[in-house]
N, C-alpha and C positions, 0 to 999 in steps of 0.2 A: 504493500500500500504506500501511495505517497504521501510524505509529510501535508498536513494541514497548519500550517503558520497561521495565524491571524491577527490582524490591527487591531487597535483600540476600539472600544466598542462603544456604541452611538446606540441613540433611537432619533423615528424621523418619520414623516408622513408622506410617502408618495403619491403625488397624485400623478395623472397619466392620462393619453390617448394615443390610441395607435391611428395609425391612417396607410394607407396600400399605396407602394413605391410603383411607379410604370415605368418613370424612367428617371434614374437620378439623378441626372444630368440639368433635369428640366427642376426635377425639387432642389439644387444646390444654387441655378441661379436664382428661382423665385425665394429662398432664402437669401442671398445677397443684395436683394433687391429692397426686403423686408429688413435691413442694416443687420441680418446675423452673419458670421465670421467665423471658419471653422477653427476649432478651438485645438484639437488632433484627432489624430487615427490611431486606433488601437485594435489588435486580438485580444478576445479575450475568450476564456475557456469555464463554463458553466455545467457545472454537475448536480443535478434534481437525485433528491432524497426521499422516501416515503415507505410505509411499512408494505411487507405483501400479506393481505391484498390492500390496496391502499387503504389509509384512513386520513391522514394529514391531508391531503389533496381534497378528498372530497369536502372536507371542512375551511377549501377555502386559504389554506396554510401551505406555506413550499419553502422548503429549506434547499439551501441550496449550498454550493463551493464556487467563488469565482476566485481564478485566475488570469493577469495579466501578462501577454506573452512579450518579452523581453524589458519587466519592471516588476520590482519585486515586492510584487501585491498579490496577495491570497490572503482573503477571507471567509468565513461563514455568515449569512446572511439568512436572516428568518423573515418573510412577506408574509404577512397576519391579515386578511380581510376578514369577512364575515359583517353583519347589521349594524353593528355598533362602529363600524370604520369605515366599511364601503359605500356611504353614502350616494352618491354617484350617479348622475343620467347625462343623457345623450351620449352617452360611448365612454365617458369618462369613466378610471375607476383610481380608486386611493387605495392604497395598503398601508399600514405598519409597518415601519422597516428595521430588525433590531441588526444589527453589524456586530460583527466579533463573536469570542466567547459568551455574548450574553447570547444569541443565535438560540445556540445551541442550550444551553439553559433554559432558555422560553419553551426549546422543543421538547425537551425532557418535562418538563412541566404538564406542556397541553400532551403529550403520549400518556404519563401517569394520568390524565383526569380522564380518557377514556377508556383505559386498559386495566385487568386486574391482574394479569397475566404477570407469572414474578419468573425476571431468565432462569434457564439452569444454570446453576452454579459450575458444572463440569464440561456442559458440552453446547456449543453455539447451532442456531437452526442448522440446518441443510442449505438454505437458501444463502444464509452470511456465509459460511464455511464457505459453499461454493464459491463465493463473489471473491473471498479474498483470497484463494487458493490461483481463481483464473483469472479474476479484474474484470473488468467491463469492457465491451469490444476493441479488447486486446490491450486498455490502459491500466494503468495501477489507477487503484481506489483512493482518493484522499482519507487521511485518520482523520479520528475525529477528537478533539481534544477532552484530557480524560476528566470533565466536568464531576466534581464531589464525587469521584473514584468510580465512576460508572461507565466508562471507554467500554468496557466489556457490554452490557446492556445498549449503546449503541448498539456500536456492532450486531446484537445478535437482532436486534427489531428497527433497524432502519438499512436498505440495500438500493443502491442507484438505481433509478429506473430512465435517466437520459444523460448523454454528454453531448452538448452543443457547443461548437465553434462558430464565434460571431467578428465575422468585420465591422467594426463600428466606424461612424464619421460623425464627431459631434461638437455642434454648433452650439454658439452663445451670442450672446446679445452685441455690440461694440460695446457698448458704456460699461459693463461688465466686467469685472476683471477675471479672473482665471483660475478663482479660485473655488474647487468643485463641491467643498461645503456650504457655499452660499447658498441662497433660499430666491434661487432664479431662476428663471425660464429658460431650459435649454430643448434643443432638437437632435435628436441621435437617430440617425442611417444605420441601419443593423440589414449586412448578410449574413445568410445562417454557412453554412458548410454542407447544407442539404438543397441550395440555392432559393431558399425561401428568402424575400428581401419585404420588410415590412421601418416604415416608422413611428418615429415617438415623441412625441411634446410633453415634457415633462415639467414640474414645478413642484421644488420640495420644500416643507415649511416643518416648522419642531412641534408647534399647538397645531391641536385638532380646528380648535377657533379658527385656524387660519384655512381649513380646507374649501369654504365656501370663496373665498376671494382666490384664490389658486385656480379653481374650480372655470370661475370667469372669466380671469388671465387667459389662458387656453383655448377656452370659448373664442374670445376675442380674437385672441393670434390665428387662430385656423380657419376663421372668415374671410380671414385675408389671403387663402390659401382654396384655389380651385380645386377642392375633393369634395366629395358627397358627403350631405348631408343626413345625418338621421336627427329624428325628436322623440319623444319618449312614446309617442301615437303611430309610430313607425308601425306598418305592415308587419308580419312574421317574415314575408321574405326579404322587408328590406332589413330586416333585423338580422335574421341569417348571411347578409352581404356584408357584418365588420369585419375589420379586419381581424385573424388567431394575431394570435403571439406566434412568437418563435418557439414555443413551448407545445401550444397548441398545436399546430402547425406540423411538429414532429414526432406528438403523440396521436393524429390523426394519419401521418402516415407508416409511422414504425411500431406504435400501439395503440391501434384501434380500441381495443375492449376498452383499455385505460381513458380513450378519448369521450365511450359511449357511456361510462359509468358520470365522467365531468356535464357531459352532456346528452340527459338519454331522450331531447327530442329535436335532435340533429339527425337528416338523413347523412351518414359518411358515406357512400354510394353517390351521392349528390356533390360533394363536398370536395371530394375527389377527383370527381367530373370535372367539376368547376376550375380546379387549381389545377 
């Protein structure tokens, strides 16, 4: 397994929208037009977490490993949604975002509130054994850091279920300066390594307070941006035409069950078609 190093640990509110790239040539100058400036380019390499058969996922929760390829940044990252956070319409959605060691603490937490299941002490499932015996299509596993001496209990109830590689290109405002803690509006160009290419408008604030004006922010930026529109009266089909994630995206084409469990009234026969 490979080392998991991690940063300092944060909390933080994401909020977000995705929008569908045709050609990005045309979204990089209608960004320079709109005074954003790209900020850099980066690899970066994203490992999804969750029990089998999921449970974290359906509830809205994804733990994750991100690595940056040539800077030496790896952390674990916990994205919390659910009613109390995802407040969100017209496409938008917010998450919790915990960073670092606390990550992983948050996940140990919400695993124990819905599990009564205690590891063996002797011997790890069949499924972890597996994973860390052969790694994941053909990479070592990130460890997990050993949180109040429980590395072992990882291990045996949380097993990767994606590795995604992303080209990012991400934009900031001019007046802005550079520095990616701030609580600003940025745009990130994301391809996957499966050639899904989707983007992102994002605005991160520390209060919940603030997710309504964030919310707006976005709202307003993306008006000024030729892509389709949804409202919350939106059709079923035109609801079914947002953009996935890059998440989605990969679990609809390399694990369906897992896509139809997140979403069980999507045709993926359609969906597939489509893409």
């Amino acid at each position: 397994m490979a080392s998991g190093s991690t940063s300092t640990s944060k909390q933080t509110f994401e909020v977000e929208q995705k929008f569908i790239i045709s050609d990005p040539t045309v979204i990089e100058n209608q960004l320079k037009e709109l005074g954003m400036r790209l900020s850099k380019k980066k690899v970066m390499v994203d490992w999804y977490f969750d029990t089998e058969p999921p449970t974290l996922s359906l509830r809205d929760v994804w733990l994750r490993y991100r690595s940056q390829e040539g800077e030496n940044q790896r952390q674990w990252e916990l994205k919390k949604g659910g009613s109390d956070v995802n407040m969100a319409g017209n496409g938008t959605t917010v998450y919790q975002e915990i960073e670092g060691n606390d990550a992983v603490h948050e996940c140990l937490k919400i695993l124990s509130s819905f599990t009564n299941e205690k590891p063996d002490a002797t011997a790890a499932s069949s499924s972890s054994a597996a994973a860390a015996a052969t790694g994941f299509d053909g990479y070592s596993i990130p460890i997990f850091p050993d949180c109040e001496g429980k590395l072992y209990y990882l291990q045996q109830q949380l097993v990767p279920f994606s590795r995604i590689e992303t080209q990012r290109s991400s934009w900031v405002n001019d007046d802005d300066d550079d520095d990616e803690s701030s609580s600003s509006l940025t745009v990130d160009l994301d391809v996957s390594n499966f050639g899904y290419a989707v983007g992102e408008v994002e605005y991160v604030v520390a209060q919940k307070e603030d997710i309504p004006q964030a919310q707006q922010t976005i709202a307003n930026f993306l008006k000024r941006l030729p892509l389709p529109k949804f409202d919350d009266d939106a059709s079923q089909q035109q609801q079914q035409k947002r953009p996935l994630s890059k998440l989605e995206h990969y679990l609809l084409q390399y694990r369906p069950d897992h896509f139809q469990l997140l979403h069980p009234g999507r045709d993926i026969s359609k969906l597939l078609k489509d893409r």
